[in-house]
Residue frames as qw, qx, qy, qz and C-alpha x, y, z in Angstrom:
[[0.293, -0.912, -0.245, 0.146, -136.70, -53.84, -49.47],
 [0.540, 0.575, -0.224, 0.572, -134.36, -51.00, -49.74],
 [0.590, -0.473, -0.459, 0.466, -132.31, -50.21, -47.01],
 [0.226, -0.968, -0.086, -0.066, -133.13, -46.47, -45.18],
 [0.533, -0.713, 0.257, 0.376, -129.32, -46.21, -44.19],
 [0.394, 0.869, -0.264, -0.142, -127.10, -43.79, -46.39],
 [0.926, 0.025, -0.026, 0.375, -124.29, -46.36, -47.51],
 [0.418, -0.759, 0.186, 0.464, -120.72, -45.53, -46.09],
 [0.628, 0.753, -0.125, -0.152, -118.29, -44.17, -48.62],
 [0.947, -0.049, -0.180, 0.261, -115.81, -46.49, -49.39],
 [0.538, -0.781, 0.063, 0.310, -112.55, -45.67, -47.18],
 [0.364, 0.853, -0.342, -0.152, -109.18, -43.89, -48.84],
 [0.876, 0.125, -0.275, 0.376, -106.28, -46.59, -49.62],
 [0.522, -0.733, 0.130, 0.417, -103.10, -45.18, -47.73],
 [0.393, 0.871, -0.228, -0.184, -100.69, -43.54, -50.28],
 [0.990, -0.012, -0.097, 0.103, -98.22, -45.68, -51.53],
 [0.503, -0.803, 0.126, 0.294, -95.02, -45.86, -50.47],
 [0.305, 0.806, -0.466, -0.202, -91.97, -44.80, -51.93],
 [0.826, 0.207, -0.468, 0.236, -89.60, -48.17, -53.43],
 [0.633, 0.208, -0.470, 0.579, -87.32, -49.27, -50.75],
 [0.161, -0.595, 0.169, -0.769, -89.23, -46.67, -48.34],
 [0.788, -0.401, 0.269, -0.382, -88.93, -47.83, -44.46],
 [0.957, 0.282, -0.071, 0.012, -86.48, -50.61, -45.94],
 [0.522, -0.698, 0.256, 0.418, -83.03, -51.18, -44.84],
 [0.375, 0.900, -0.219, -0.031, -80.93, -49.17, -47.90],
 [0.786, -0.007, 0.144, 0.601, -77.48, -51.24, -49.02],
 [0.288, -0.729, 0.289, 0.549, -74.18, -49.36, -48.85],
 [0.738, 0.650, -0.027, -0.181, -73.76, -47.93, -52.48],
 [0.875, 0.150, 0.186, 0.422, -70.98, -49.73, -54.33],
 [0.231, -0.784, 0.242, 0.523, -67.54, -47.90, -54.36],
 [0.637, 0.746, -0.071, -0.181, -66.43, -46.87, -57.41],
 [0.918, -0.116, 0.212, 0.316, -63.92, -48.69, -58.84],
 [0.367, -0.761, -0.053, 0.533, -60.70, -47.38, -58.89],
 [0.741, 0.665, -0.066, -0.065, -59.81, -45.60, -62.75],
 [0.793, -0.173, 0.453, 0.370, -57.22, -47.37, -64.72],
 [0.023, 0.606, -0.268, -0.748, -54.78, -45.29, -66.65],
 [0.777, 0.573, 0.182, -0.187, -55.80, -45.58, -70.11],
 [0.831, 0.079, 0.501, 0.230, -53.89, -47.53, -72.72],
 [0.202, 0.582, -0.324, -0.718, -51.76, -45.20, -75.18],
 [0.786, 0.578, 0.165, -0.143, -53.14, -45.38, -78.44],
 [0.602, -0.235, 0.522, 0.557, -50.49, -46.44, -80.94],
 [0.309, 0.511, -0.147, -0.788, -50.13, -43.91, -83.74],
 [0.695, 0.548, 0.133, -0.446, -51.58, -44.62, -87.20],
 [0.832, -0.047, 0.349, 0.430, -50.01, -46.56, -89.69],
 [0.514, 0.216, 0.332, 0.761, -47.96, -44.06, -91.34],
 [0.160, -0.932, -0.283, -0.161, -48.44, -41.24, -89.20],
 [0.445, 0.608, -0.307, 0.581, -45.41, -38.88, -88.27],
 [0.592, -0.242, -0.572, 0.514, -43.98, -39.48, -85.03],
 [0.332, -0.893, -0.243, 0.182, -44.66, -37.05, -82.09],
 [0.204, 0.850, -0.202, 0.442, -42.34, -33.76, -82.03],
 [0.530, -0.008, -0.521, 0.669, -39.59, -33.98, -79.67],
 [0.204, -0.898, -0.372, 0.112, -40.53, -30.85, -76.96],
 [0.210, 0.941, -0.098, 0.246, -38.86, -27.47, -77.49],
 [0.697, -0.224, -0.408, 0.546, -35.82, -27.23, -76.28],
 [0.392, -0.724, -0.417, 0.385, -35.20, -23.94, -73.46],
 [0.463, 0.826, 0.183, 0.264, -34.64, -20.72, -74.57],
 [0.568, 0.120, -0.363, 0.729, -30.72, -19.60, -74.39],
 [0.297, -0.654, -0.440, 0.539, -30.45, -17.03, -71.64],
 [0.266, 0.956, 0.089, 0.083, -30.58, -13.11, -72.44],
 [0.650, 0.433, -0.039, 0.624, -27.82, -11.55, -73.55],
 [0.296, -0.761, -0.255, 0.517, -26.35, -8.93, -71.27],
 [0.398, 0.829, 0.251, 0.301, -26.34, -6.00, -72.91],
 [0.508, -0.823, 0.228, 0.112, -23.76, -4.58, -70.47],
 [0.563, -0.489, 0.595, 0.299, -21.25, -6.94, -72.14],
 [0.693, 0.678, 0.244, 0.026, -22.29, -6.86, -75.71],
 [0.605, -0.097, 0.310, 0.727, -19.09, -6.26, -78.01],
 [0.354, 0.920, 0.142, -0.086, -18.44, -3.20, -79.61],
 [0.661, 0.526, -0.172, 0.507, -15.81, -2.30, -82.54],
 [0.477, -0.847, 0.135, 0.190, -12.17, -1.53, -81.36],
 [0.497, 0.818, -0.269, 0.109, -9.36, -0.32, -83.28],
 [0.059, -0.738, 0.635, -0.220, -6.89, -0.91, -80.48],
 [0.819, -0.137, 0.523, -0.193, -8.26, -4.51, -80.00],
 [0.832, 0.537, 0.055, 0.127, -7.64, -5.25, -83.89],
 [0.245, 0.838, -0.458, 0.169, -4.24, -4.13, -83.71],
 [0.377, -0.572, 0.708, -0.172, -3.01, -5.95, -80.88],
 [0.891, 0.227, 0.370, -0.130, -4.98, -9.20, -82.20],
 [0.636, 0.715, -0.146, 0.250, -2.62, -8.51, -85.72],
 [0.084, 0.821, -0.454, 0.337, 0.57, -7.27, -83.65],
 [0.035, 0.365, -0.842, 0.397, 0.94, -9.23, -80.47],
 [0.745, -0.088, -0.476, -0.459, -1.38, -12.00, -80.44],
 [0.709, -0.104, -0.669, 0.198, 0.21, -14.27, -78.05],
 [0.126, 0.010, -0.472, 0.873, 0.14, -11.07, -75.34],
 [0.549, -0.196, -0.044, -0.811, -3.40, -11.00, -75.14],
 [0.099, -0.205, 0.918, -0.324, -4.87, -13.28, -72.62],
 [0.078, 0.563, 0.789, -0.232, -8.26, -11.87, -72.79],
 [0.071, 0.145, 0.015, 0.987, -10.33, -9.85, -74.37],
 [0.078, -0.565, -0.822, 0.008, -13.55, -9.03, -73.16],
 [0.009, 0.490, 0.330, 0.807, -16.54, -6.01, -73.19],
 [0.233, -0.514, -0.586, 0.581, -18.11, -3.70, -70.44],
 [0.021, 0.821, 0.306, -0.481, -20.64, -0.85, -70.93],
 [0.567, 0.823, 0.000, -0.030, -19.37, -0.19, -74.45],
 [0.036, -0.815, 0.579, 0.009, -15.61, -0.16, -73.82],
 [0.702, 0.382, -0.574, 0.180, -12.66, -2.75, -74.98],
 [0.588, -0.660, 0.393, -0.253, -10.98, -4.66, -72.15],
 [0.611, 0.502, -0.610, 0.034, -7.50, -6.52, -72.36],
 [0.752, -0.625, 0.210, -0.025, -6.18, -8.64, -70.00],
 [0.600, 0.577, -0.525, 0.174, -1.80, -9.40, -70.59],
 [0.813, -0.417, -0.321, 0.250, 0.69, -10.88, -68.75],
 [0.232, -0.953, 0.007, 0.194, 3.01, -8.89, -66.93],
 [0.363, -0.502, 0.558, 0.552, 6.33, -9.16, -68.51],
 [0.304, 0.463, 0.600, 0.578, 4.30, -7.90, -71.48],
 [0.032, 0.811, 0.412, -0.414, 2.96, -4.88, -69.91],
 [0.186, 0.761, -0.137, -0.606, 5.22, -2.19, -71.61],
 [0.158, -0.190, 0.632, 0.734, 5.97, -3.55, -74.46],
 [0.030, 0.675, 0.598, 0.431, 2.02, -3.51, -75.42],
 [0.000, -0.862, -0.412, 0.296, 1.26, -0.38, -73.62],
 [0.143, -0.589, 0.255, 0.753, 4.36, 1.29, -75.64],
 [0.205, 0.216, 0.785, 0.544, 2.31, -0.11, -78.57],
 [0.043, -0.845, -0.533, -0.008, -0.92, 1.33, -77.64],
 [0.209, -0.686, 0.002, 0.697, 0.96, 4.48, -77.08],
 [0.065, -0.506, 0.475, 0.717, 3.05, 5.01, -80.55],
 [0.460, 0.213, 0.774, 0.380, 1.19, 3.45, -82.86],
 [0.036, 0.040, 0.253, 0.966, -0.16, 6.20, -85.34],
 [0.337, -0.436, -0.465, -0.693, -3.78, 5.13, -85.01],
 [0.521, -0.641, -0.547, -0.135, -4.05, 4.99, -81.63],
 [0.314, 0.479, -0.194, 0.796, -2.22, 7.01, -79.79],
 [0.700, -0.593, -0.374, 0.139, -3.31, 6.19, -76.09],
 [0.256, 0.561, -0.200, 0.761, -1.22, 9.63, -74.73],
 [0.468, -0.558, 0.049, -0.684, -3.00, 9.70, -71.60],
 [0.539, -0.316, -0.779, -0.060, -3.40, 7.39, -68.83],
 [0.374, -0.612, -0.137, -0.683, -6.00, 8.54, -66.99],
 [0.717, -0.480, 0.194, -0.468, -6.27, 5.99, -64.26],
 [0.603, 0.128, -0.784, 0.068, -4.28, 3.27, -62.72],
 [0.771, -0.438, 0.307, -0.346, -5.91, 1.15, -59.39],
 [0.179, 0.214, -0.940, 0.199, -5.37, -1.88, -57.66],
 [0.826, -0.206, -0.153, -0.501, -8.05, -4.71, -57.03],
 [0.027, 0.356, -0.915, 0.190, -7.59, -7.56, -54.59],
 [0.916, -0.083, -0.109, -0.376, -9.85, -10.81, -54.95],
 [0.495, -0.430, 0.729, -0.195, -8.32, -13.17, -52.02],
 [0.792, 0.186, 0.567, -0.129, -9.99, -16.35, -53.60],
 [0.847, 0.521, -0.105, -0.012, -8.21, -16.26, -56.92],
 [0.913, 0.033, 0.008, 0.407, -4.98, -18.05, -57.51],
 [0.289, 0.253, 0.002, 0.923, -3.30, -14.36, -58.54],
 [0.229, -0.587, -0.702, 0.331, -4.96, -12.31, -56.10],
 [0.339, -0.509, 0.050, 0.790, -3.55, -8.98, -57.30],
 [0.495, 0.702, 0.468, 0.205, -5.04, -6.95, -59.87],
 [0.187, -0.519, 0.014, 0.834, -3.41, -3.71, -61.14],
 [0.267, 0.757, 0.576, -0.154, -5.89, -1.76, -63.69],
 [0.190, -0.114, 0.273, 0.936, -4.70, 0.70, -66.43],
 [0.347, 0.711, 0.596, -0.137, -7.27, 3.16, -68.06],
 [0.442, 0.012, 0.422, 0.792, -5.84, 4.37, -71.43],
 [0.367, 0.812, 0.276, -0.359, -7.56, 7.55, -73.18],
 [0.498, -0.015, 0.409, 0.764, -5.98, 8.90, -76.35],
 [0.095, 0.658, 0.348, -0.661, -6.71, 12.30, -76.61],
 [0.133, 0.359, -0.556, -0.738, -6.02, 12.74, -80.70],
 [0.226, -0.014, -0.720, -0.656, -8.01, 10.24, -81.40],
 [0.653, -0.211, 0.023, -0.727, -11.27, 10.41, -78.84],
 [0.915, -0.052, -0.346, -0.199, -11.09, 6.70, -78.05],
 [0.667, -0.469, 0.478, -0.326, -10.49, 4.19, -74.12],
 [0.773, 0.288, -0.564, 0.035, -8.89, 1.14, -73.42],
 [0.686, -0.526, 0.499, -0.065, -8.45, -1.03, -69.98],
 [0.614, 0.388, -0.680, 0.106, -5.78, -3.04, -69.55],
 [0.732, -0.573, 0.220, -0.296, -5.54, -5.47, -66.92],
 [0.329, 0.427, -0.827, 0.163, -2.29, -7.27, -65.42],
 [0.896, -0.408, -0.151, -0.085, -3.00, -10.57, -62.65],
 [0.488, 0.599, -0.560, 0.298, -0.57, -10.87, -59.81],
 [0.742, -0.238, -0.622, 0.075, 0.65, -13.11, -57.42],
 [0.549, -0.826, -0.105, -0.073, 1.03, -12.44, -53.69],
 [0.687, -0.449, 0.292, 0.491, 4.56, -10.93, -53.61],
 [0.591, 0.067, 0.423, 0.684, 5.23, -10.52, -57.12],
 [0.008, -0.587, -0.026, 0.809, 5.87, -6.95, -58.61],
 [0.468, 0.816, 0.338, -0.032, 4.42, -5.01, -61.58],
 [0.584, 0.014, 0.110, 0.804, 6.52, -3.26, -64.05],
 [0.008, 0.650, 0.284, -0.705, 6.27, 0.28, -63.72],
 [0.462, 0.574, 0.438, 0.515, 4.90, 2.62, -66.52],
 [0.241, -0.833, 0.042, 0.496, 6.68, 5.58, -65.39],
 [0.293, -0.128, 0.583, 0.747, 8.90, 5.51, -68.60],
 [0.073, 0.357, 0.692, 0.623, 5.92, 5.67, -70.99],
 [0.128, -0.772, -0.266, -0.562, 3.81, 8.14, -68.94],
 [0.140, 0.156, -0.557, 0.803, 5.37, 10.22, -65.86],
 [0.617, -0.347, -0.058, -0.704, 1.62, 10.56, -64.74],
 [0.828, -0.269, -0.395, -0.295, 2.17, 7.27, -63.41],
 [0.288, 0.242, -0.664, 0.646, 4.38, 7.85, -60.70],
 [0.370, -0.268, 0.375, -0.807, 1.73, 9.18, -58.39],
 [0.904, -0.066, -0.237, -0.349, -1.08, 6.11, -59.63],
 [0.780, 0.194, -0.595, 0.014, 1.55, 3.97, -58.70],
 [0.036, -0.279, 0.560, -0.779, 2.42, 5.16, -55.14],
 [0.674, -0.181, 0.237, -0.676, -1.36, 4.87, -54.30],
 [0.894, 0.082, -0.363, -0.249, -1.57, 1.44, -55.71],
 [0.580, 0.304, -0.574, 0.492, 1.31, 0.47, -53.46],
 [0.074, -0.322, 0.640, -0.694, 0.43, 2.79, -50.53],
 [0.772, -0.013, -0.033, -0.634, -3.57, 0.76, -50.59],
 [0.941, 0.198, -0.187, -0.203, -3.36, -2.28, -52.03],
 [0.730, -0.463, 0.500, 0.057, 0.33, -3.01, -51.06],
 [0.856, 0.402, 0.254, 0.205, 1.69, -3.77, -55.04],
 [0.264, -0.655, 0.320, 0.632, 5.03, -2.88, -55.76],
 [0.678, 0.730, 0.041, -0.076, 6.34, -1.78, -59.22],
 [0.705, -0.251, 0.289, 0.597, 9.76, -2.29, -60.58],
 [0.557, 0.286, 0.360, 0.692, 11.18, -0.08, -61.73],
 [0.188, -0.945, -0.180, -0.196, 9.46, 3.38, -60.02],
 [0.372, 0.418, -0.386, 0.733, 11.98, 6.33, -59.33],
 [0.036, -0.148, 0.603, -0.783, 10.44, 6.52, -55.55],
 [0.597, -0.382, -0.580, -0.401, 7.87, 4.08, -54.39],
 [0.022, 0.075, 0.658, -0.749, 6.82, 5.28, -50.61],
 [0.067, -0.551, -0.822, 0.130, 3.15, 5.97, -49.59],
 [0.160, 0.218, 0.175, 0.947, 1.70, 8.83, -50.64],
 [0.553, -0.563, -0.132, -0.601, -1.76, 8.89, -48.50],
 [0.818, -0.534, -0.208, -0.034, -0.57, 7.11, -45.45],
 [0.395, -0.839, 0.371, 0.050, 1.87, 7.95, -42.53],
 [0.704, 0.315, -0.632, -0.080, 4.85, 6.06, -43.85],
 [0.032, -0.303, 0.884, -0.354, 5.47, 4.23, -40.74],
 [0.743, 0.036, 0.018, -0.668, 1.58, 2.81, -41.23],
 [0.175, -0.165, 0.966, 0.100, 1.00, -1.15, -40.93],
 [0.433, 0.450, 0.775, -0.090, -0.93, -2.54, -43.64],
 [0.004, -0.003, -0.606, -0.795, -2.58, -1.72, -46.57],
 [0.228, 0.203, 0.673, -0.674, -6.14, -0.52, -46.22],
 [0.674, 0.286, -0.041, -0.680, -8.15, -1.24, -48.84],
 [0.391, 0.263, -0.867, -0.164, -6.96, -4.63, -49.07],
 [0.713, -0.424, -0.277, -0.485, -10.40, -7.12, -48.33],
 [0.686, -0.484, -0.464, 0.283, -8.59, -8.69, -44.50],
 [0.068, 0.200, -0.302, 0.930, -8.10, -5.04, -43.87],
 [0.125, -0.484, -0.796, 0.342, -10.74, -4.33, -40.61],
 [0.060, 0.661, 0.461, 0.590, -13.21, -2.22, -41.68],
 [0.279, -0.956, -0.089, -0.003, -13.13, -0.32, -38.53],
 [0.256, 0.820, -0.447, 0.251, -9.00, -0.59, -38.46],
 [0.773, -0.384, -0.492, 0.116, -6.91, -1.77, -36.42],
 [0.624, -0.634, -0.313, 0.332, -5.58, -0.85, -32.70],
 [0.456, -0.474, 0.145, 0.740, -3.86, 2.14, -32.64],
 [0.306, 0.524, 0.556, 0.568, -5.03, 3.04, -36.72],
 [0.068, -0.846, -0.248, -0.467, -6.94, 6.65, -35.06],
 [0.554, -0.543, -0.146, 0.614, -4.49, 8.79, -33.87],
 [0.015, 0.990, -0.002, -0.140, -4.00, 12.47, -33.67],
 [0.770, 0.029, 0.048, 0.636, -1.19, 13.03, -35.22],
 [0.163, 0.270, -0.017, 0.949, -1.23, 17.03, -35.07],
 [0.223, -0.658, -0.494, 0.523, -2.61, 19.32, -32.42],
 [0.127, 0.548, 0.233, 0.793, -4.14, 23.03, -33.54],
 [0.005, 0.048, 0.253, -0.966, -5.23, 25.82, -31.54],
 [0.337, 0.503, 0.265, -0.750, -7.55, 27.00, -33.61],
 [0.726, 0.432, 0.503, 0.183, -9.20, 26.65, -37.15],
 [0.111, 0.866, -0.416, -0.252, -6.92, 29.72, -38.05],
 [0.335, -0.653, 0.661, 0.157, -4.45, 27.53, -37.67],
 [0.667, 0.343, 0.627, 0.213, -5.96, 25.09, -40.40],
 [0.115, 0.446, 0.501, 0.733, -7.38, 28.29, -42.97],
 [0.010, 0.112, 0.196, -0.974, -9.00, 31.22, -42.96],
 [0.075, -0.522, -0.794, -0.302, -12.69, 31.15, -42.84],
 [0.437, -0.231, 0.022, -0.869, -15.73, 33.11, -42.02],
 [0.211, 0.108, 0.902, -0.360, -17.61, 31.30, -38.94],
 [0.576, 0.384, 0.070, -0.718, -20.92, 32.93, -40.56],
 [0.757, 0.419, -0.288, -0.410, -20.20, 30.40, -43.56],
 [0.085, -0.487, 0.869, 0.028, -17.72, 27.47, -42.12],
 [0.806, 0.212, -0.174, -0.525, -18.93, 23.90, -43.37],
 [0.823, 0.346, -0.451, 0.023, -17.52, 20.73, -42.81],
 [0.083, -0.653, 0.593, -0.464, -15.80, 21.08, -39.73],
 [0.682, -0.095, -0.725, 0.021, -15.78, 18.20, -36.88],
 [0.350, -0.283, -0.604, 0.658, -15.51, 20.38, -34.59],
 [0.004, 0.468, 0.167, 0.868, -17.09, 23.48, -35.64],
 [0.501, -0.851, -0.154, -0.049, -19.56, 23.87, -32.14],
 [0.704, -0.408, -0.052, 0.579, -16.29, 22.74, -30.04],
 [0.389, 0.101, 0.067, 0.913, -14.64, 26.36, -32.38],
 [0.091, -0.636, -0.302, -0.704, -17.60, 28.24, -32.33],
 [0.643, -0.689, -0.330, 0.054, -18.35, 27.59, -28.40],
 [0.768, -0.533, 0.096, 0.342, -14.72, 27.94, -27.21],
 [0.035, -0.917, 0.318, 0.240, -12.44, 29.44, -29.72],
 [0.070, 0.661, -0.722, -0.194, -10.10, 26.66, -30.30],
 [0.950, 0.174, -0.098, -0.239, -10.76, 22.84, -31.56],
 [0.426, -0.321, 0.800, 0.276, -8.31, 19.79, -32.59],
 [0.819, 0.371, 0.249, -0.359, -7.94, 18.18, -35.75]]
């Protein structure tokens, strides 16, 4: 007999599961830690490694680059053993000597026929506390025949004097006064070293570096009373310029200074 009832259809499986799905999941292995690798040993008869560059010298300053000098070759040939130093700045020659050589090379640099250093344009005074000769005194030769400069520098100790180059240029009476009335360097051998921008009864030397940059006690005083700025110069008030007082003359007539 066949059976009247429609046969069921057979049921779906359940989908399988993923591996390891619903399963408790070991901790993954830590990686083990890397080990530097073994240097390789060159080839047999392969050419050792280069050494590494070595650092490139520093730039040159161009500031101090040498440049020919006639008056440097002379002295080098003449009076070698008076030259302490030479050295180069912004295109110009620079000697350093000692002092009890000063005139007898600057009366070279003077008379010799090719240089002829007739001028001296400039003499200062420099004071650097922290060197052994704290005292500098600065020449700045020109030589008008033949268009061509020349510093000289002397080093001196705290106390000890410069020789004067008043003999070999009278221009240097005044240079020397200032350098004295500033800086506090005497010169042997000057026909009248006194101060020539300070009061002479002044204490100290004010450009010298434990001078107080505001002064000291007593340093700003009136030393002359005026009226008026008649009494300085004649001016037009319409155009006056420069004054310290100029309201205090224009308000009131009459000022100090």
């Amino acid at each position: 007999m066949t059976d009247d009832k429609e046969p069921k259809p057979p049921s779906p499986e359940p989908p399988a599961r993923a591996a390891g799905e619903g399963a408790a999941v070991p901790p993954a292995a830590k990686p083990e830690a890397a080990q530097p690798a073994a240097p390789v040993p060159p080839a047999a008869g392969a050419a050792p490694a280069a050494p590494p560059a070595p650092p490139a010298p520093p730039k040159a300053d161009p500031l101090k680059e040498p440049v020919p000098s006639r008056a440097v070759d002379l002295l080098k040939e003449a009076l070698p053993d008076a030259l302490l130093e030479v050295s180069y700045h912004a295109g110009q020659a620079l000697v350093r000597v000692p002092p009890a050589r000063l005139v007898e090379v600057m009366r070279f640099l003077r008379d010799h026929a090719d240089l002829r250093f007739d001028y001296l344009s400039n003499l200062t005074g420099m004071h650097w506390p922290k060197k052994e000769r704290p005292l500098e005194v600065v020449y700045h030769l020109f030589s008008i025949a033949r268009r061509h400069r020349l510093t000289v520098k002397i080093d001196l100790a705290e106390g000890e004097a410069a020789p004067s180059v008043t003999s070999l240029w009278p221009t240097a009476d005044w240079h020397e006064r200032e350098a004295f009335d500033l800086f506090g360097i005497r010169f042997d051998g000057h026909p009248d070293l006194r101060r020539i921008l300070m009061p002479d009864g002044w204490s100290g030397h004010p450009l010298r570096k434990e001078y107080p940059l505001e002064g000291n006690p007593g340093d700003h005083v009136q030393y002359r009373e005026v009226g008026t700025a008649e009494h300085v110069y004649r001016y037009d008030k319409a155009t006056i310029r420069g004054f310290g007082w100029k309201k205090e003359v224009e308000k009131t007539g009459t000022g100090k200074g």
